[in-house]
Backbone as CSV, one residue per row, in Angstrom:
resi,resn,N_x,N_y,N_z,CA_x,CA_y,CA_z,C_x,C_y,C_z
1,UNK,-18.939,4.770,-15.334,-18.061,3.731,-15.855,-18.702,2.374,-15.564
2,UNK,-18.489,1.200,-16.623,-19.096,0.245,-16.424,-18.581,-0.602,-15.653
3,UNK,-19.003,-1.853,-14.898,-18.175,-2.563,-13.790,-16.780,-3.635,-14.384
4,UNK,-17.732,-3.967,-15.805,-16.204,-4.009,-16.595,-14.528,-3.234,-17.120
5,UNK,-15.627,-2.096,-17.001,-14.161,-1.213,-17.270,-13.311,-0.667,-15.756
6,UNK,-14.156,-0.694,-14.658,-13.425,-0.844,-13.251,-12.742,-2.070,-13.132
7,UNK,-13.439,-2.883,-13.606,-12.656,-4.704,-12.996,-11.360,-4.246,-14.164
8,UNK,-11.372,-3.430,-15.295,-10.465,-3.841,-15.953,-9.159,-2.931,-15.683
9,UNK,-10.156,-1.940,-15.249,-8.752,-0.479,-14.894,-7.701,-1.416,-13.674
10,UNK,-8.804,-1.883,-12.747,-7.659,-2.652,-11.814,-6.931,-3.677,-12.172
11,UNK,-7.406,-4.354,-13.307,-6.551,-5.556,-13.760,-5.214,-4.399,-14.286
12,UNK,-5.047,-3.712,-14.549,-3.868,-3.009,-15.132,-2.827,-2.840,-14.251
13,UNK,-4.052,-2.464,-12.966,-2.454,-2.256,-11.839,-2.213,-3.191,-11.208
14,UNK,-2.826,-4.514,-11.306,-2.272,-5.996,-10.628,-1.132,-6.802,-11.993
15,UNK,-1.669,-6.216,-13.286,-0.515,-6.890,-14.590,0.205,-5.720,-13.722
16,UNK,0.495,-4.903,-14.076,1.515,-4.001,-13.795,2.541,-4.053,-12.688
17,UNK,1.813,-4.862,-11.553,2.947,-5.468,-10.360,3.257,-6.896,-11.014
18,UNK,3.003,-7.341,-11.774,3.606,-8.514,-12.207,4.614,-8.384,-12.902
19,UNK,4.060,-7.357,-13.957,5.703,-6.883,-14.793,6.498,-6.297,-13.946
20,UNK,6.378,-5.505,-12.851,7.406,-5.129,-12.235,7.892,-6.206,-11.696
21,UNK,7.289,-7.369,-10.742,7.983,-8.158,-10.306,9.135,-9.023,-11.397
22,UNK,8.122,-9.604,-12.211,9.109,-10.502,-13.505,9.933,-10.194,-14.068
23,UNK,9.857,-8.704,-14.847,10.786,-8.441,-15.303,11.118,-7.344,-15.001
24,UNK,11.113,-6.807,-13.919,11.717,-5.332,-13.686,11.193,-4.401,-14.351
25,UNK,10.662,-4.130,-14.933,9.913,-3.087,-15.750,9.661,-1.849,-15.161
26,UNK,9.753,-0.689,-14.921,9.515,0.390,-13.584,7.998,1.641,-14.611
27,UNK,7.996,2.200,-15.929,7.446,3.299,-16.320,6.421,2.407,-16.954
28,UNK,4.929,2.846,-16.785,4.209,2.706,-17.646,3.935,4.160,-19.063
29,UNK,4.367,3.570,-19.805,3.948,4.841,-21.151,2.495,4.613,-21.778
30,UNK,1.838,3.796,-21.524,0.050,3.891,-21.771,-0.520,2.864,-21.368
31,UNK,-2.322,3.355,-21.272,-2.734,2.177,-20.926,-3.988,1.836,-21.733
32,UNK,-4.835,0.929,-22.351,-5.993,0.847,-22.940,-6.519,-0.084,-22.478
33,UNK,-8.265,0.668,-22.221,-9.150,-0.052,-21.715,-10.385,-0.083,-22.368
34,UNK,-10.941,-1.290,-23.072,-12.311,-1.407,-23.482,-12.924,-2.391,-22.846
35,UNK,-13.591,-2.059,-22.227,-14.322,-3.380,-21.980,-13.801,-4.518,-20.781
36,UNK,-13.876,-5.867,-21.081,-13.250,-6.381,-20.720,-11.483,-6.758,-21.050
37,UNK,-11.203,-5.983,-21.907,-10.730,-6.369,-23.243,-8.949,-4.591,-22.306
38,UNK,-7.434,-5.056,-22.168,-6.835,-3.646,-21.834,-5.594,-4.451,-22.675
39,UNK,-4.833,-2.805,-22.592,-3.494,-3.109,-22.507,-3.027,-2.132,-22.095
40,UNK,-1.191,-3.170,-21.509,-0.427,-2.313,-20.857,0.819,-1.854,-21.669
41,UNK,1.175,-0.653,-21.403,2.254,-0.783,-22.441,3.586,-0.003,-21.219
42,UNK,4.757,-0.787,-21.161,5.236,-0.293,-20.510,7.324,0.051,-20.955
43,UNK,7.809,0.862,-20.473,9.143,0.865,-21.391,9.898,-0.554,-20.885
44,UNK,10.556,-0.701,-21.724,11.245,-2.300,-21.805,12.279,-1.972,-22.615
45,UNK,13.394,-2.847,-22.691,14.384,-2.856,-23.576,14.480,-3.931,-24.292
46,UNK,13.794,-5.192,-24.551,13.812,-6.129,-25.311,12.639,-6.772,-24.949
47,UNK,12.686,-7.863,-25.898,10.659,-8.892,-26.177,11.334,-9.756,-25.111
48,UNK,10.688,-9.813,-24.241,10.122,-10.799,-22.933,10.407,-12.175,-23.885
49,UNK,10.856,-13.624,-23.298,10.788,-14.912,-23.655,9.527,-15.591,-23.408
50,UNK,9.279,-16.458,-24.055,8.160,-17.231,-24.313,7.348,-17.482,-22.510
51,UNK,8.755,-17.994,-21.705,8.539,-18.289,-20.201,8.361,-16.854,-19.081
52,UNK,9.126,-15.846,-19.911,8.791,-14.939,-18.776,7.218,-14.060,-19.197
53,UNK,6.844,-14.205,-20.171,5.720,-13.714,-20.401,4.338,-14.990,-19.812
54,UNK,4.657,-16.312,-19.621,3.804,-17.154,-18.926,4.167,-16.796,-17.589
55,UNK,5.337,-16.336,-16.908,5.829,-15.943,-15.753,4.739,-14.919,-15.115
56,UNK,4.653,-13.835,-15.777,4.044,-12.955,-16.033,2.180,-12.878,-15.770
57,UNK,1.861,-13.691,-16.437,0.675,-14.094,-16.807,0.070,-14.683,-15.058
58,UNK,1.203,-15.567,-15.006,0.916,-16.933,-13.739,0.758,-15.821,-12.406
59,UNK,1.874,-14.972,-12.150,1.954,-14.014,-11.244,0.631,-13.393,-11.481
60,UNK,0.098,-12.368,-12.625,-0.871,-11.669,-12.474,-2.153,-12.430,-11.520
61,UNK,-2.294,-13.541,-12.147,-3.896,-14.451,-12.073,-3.424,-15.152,-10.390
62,UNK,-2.382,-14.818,-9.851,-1.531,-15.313,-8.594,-1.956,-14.361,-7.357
63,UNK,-1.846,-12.988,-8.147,-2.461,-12.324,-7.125,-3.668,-11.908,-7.003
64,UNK,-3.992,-11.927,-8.090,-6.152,-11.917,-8.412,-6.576,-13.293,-7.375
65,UNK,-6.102,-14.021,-7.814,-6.560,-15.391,-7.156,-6.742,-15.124,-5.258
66,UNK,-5.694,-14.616,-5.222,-4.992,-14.132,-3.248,-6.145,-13.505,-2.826
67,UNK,-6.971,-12.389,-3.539,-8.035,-11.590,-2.939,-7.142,-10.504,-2.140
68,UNK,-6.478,-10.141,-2.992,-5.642,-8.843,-2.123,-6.589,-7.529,-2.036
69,UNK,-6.318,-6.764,-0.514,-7.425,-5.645,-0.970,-6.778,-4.694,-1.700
70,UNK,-7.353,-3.941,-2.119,-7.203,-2.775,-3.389,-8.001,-1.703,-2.509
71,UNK,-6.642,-0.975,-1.948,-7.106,0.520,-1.032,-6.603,2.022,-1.817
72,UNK,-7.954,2.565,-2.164,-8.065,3.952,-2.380,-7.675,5.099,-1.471
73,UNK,-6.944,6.272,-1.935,-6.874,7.165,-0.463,-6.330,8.391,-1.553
74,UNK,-6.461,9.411,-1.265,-5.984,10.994,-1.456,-5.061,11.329,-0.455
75,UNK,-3.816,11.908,-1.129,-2.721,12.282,-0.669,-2.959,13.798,-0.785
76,UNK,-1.654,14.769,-0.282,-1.350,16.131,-0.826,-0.238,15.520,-1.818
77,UNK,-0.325,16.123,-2.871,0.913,15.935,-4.167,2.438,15.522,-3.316
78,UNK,2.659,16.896,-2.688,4.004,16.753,-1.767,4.561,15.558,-1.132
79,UNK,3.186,15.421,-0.554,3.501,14.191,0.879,3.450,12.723,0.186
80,UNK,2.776,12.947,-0.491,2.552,11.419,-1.690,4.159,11.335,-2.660
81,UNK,4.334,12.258,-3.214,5.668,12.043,-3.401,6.817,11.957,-2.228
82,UNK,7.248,12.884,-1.076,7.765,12.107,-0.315,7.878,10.703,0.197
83,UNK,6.590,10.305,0.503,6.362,9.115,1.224,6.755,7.915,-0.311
84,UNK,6.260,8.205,-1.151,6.132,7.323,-2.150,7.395,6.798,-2.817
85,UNK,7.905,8.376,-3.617,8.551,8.788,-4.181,8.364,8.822,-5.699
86,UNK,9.003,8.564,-6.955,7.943,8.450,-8.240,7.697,6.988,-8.340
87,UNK,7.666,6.271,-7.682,7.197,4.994,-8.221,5.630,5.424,-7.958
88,UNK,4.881,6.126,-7.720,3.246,6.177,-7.752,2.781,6.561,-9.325
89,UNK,3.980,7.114,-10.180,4.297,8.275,-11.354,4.254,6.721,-12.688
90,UNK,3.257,7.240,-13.757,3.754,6.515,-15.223,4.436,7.721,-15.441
91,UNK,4.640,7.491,-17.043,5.460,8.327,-18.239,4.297,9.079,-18.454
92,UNK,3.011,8.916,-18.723,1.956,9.943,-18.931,2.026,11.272,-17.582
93,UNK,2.134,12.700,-18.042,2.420,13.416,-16.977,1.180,13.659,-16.335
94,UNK,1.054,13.982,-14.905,-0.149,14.282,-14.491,0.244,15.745,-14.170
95,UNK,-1.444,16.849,-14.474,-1.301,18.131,-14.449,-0.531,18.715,-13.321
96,UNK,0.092,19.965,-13.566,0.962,20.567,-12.744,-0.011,21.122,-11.635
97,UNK,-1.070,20.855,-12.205,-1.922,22.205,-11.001,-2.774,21.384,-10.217
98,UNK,-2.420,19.926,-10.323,-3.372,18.911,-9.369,-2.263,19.244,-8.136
99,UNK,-3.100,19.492,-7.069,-2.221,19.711,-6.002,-2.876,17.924,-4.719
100,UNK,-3.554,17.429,-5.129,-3.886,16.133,-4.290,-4.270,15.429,-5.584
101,UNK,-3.535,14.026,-4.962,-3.372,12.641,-5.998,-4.448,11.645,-5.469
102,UNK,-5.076,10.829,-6.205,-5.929,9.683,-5.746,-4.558,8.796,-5.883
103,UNK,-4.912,7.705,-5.051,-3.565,6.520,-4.672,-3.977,5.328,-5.262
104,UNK,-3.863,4.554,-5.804,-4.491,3.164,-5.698,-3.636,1.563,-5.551
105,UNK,-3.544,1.300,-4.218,-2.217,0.668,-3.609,-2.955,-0.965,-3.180
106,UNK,-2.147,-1.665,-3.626,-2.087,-3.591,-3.478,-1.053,-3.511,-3.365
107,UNK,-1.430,-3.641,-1.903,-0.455,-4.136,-0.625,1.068,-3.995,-1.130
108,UNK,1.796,-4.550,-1.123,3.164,-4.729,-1.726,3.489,-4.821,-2.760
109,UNK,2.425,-4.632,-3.785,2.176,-5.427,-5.024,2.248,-4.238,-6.201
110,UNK,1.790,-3.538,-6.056,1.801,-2.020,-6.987,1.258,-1.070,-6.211
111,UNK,1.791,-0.184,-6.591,0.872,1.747,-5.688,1.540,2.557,-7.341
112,UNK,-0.187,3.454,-7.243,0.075,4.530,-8.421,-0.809,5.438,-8.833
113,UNK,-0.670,6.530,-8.919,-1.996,7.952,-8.701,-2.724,7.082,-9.905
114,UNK,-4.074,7.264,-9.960,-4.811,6.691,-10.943,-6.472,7.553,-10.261
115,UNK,-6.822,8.116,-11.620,-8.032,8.955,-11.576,-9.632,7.931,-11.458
116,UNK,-9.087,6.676,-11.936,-10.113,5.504,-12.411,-11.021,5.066,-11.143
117,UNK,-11.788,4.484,-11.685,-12.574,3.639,-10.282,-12.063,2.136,-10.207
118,UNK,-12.052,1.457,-9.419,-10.904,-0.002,-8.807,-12.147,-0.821,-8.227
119,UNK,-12.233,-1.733,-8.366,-12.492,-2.978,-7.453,-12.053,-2.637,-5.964
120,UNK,-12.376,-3.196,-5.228,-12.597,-3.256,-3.624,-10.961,-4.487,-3.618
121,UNK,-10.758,-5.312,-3.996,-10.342,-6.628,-4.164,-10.162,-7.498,-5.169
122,UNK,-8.691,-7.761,-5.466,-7.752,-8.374,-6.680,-9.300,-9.623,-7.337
123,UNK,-9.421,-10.302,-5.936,-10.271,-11.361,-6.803,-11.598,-10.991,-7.444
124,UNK,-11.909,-9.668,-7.428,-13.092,-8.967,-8.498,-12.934,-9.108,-9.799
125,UNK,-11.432,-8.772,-9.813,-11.226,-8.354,-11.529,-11.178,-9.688,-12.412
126,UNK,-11.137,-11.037,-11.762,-11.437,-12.209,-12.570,-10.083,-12.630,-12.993
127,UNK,-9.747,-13.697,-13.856,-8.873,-14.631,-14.805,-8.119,-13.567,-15.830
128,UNK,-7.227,-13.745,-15.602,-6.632,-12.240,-16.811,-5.648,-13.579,-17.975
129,UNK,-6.025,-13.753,-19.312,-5.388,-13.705,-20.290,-4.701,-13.391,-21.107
130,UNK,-3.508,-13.098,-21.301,-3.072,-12.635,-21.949,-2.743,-12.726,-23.248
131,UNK,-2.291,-11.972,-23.888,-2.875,-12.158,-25.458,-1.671,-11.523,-25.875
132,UNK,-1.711,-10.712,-27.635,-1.046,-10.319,-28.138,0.291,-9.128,-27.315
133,UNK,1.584,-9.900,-27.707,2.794,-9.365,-27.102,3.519,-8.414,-28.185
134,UNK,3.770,-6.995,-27.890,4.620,-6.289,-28.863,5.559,-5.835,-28.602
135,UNK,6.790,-6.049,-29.177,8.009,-4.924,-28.630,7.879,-3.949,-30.060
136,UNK,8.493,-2.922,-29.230,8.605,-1.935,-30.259,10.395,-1.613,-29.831
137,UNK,11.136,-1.840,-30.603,12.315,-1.425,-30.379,12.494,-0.192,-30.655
138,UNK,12.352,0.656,-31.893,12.553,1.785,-31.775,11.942,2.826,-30.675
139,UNK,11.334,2.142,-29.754,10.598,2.871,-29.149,10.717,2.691,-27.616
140,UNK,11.198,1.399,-27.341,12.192,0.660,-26.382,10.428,0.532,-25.108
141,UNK,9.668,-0.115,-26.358,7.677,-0.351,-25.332,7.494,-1.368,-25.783
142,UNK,7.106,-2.155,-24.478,6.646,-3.580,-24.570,5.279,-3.283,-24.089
143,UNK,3.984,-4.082,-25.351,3.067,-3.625,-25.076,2.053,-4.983,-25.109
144,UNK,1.338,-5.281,-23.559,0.833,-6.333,-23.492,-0.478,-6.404,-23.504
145,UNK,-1.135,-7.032,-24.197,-2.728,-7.099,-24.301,-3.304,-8.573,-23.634
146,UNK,-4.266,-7.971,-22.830,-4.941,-9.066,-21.782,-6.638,-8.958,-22.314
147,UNK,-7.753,-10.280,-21.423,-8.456,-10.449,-21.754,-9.050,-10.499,-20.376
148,UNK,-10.360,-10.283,-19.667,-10.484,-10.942,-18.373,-11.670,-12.020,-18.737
149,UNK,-11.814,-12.990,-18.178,-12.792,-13.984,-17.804,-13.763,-13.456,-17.578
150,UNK,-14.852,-13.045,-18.181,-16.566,-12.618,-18.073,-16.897,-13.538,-16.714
């Protein structure tokens, strides 16, 4: 994997504690990564306002900026869900027959099994932009597309 598409896998789970913080948001239902170039798509029940999506934005590049560390670790399935509970869990299912989860946890900020490779530290992944905003109502997915700073 290229060091762009690591800086970018982690930019997903630092947007992703932002939407949880801003707007409560709890399931991710997908994620896309090219490049420098992702998006998050997560369930929502209505289009974010003009301010909570700069809310959003300000928080992400808030905690990139902090240099938070970004710690890797393997659980047993069991004990990772105890301790955790499903907040480590998107909407994408992970196989029944993985019996140990990779973790990938900022600090207070997001924790969530993720197979990807991460940055060491929030301030790796660079300036995150955000870009094109979609709700999908019939589908009740707000789907956010970011950019990072080369």
């Amino acid at each position: 994997m290229s060091s762009e598409q690591t800086r970018t896998h982690t930019a997903i789970h630092v947007l992703k504690g932002a939407v949880q913080q801003v707007l409560g948001a709890k399931w991710t239902s997908s994620v896309y990564v090219s490049g420098t170039h992702g998006r998050l798509t997560v369930q929502f029940d209505r289009r974010p306002t003009e301010e909570e999506v700069i809310k959003v934005e300000k928080a992400a590049n808030g905690k990139v900026s902090e240099g938070a560390e970004i710690v890797e670790f393997e659980m047993e399935k069991g004990e990772a869900e105890g301790h955790f509970g499903d907040t480590i869990y998107d909407l994408f299912p992970v196989p029944s027959n993985l019996t140990r989860l990779k973790i990938v946890k900022i600090g207070d900020w997001n924790i969530n099994c993720c197979i990807e490779s991460h940055v060491d530290n929030t301030s790796a992944v660079g300036r995150m932009k955000l870009g094109t905003i979609r709700f999908r109502n019939s589908r009740k997915e707000l789907e956010i597309e970011f950019d990072l700073a080369e």
